[in-house]
C-alpha positions in Angstrom: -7.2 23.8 8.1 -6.2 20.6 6.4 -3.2 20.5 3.6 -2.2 18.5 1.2 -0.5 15.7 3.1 -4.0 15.6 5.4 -5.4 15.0 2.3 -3.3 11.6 1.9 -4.0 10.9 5.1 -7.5 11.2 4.8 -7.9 9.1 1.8 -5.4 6.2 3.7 -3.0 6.3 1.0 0.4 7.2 0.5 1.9 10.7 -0.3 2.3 11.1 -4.4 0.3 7.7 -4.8 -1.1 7.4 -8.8 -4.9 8.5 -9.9 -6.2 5.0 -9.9 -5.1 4.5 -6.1 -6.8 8.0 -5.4 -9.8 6.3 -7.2 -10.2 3.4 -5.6 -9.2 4.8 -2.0 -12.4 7.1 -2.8 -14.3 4.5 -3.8 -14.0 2.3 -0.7 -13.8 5.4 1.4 -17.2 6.5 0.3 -19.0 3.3 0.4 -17.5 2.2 4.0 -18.7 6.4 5.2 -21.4 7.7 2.6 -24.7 8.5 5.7 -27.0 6.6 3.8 -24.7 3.4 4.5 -23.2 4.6 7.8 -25.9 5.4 10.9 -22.8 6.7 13.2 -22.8 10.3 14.5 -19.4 11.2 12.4 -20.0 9.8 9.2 -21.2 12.4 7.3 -18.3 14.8 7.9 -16.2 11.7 7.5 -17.6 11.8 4.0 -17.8 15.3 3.4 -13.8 15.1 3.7 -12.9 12.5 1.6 -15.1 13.8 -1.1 -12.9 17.2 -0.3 -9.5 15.1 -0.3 -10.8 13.2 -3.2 -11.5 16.6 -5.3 -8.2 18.0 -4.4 -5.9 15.4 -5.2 -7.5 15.0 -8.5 -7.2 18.7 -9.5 -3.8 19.1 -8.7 -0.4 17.9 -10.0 0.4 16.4 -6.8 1.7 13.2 -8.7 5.2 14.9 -10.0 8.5 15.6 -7.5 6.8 19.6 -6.6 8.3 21.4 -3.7 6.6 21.9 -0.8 6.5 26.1 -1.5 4.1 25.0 -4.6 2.4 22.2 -2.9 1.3 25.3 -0.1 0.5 27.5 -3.4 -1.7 24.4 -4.9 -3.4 24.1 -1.5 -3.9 27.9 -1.3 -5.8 28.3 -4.8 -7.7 25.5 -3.8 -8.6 27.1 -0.4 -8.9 30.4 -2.4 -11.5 29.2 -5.5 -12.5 25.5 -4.7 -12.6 24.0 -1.2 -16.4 25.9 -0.7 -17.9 24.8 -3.4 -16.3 20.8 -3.4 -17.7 20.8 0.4 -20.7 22.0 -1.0 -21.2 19.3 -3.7 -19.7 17.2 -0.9 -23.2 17.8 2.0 -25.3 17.5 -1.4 -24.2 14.2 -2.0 -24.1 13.6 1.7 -28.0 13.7 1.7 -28.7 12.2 -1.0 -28.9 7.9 -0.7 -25.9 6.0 -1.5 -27.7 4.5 -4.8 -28.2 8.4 -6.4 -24.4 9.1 -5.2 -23.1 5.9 -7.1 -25.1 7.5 -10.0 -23.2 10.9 -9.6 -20.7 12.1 -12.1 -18.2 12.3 -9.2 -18.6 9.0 -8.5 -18.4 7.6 -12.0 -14.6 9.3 -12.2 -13.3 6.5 -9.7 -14.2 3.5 -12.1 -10.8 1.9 -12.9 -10.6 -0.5 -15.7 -7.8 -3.2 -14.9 -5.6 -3.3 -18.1 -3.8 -6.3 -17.2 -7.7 -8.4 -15.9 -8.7 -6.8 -19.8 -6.0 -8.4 -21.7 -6.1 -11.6 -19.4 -9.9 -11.6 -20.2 -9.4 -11.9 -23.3 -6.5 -14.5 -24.0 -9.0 -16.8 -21.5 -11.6 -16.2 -24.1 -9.7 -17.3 -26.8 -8.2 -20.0 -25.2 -11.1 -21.3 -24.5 -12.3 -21.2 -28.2 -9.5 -23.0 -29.6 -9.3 -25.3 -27.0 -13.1 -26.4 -27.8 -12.8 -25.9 -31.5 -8.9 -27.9 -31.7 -10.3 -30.6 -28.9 -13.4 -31.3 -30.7 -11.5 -32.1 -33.6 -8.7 -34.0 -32.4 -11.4 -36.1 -30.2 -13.4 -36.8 -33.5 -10.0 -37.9 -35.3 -9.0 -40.5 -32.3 -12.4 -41.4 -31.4 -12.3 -45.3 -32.2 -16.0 -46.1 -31.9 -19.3 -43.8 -32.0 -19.5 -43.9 -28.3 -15.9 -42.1 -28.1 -16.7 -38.9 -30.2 -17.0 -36.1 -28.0 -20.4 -34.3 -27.7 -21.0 -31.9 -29.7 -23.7 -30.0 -27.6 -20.9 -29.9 -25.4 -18.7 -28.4 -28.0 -21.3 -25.8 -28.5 -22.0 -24.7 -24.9 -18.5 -24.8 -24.2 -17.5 -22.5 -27.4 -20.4 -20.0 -27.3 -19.3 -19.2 -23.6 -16.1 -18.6 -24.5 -17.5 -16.6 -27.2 -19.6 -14.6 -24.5 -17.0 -14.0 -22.4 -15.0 -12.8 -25.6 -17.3 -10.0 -26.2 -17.6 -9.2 -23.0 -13.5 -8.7 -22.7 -14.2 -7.0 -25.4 -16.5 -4.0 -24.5 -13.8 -3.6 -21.2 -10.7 -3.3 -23.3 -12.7 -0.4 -25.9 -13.9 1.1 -21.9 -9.8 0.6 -20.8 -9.2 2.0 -24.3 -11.6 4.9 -23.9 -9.8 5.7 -20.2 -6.2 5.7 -21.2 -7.2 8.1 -23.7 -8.7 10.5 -21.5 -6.0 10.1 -18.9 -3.4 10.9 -21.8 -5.6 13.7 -22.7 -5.5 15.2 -18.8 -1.8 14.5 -18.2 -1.4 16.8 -21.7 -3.6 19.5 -20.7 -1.8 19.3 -17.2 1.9 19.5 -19.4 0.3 22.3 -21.4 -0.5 24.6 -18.5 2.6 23.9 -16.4 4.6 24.8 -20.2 2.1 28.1 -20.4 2.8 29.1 -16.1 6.6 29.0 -16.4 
């Protein structure tokens, strides 16, 4: 019977590592085993316990300094009301081809938006921008003949991409935005019921 440190081990990630590393450990985990991908005799069980680990560490508090006593009591609940029916979700997805799987709800819970690629996003953006916008101009005020004024389809193409990538930086930070929400919504459900148990 596996416990919760298997479950680290399982994933390839460190004991007490965050939700995102859980997330992305799952992510690669499932594309490198997931049967549809991965012909070899032991890769569906492979999968089938990763999706298990997966489940477990996200359902548990097993981020904050817990005993071991009440990391055996997580681990027995779990046994107790969740382990059948996460290894049954687990052969479902299993069978199905890695294209539905990526489609799954489970599968859409290890999408981690970058914060810091977000807000970098968008400075480029608007760097970009002013750049075209302030070089344009200064080129036009220099230019000494007609034949040194800067393009201005240039200008254009250059400005609208930057616009482009602008909204585009955009819809990821509302996304990010969106996700740190929710993940401050879960840690204050989690504070809630540990406030409610003592």
């Amino acid at each position: 019977m596996m416990n919760l440190w298997d479950y680290y081990r399982i994933l390839g990630i460190r004991q007490g590592a965050s939700d995102d590393e859980i997330r992305k450990a799952y992510r690669r985990k499932a594309m490198e085993y997931h049967p549809d991908r991965n012909h070899s005799e032991g890769a569906q069980e492979a999968f089938i316990r990763i999706t298990e680990a997966y489940e477990y560490l996200t359902s548990h508090p097993h981020g904050r300094n817990i005993t071991e006593e009440e990391a055996r009591r997580n681990y027995q609940a779990w046994v107790d009301y969740r382990r059948a029916e996460a290894r049954k979700r687990a052969e479902a997805y299993a069978r199905s081809t890695y294209s539905d799987f990526k489609k799954s709800q489970l599968y859409q819970t290890t999408n981690v938006i970058d914060g810091t690629m977000v807000f970098l996003g968008l400075a480029l953006a608007v760097a970009v921008m002013a750049m075209t916008v302030f070089g344009y101009i200064y080129r036009m005020k220099t230019a000494a003949t007609p034949d040194d004024e800067p393009s201005s389809a240039l200008a254009v193409v250059t400005f609208t991409a930057g616009l482009a990538y602008l909204v585009i930086s955009l819809l990821y930070l509302s996304a990010w935005l969106a996700q740190q929400r929710k993940k401050k919504q879960t840690q204050d459900a989690t504070k809630k019921e540990d406030k409610e148990s003592v």
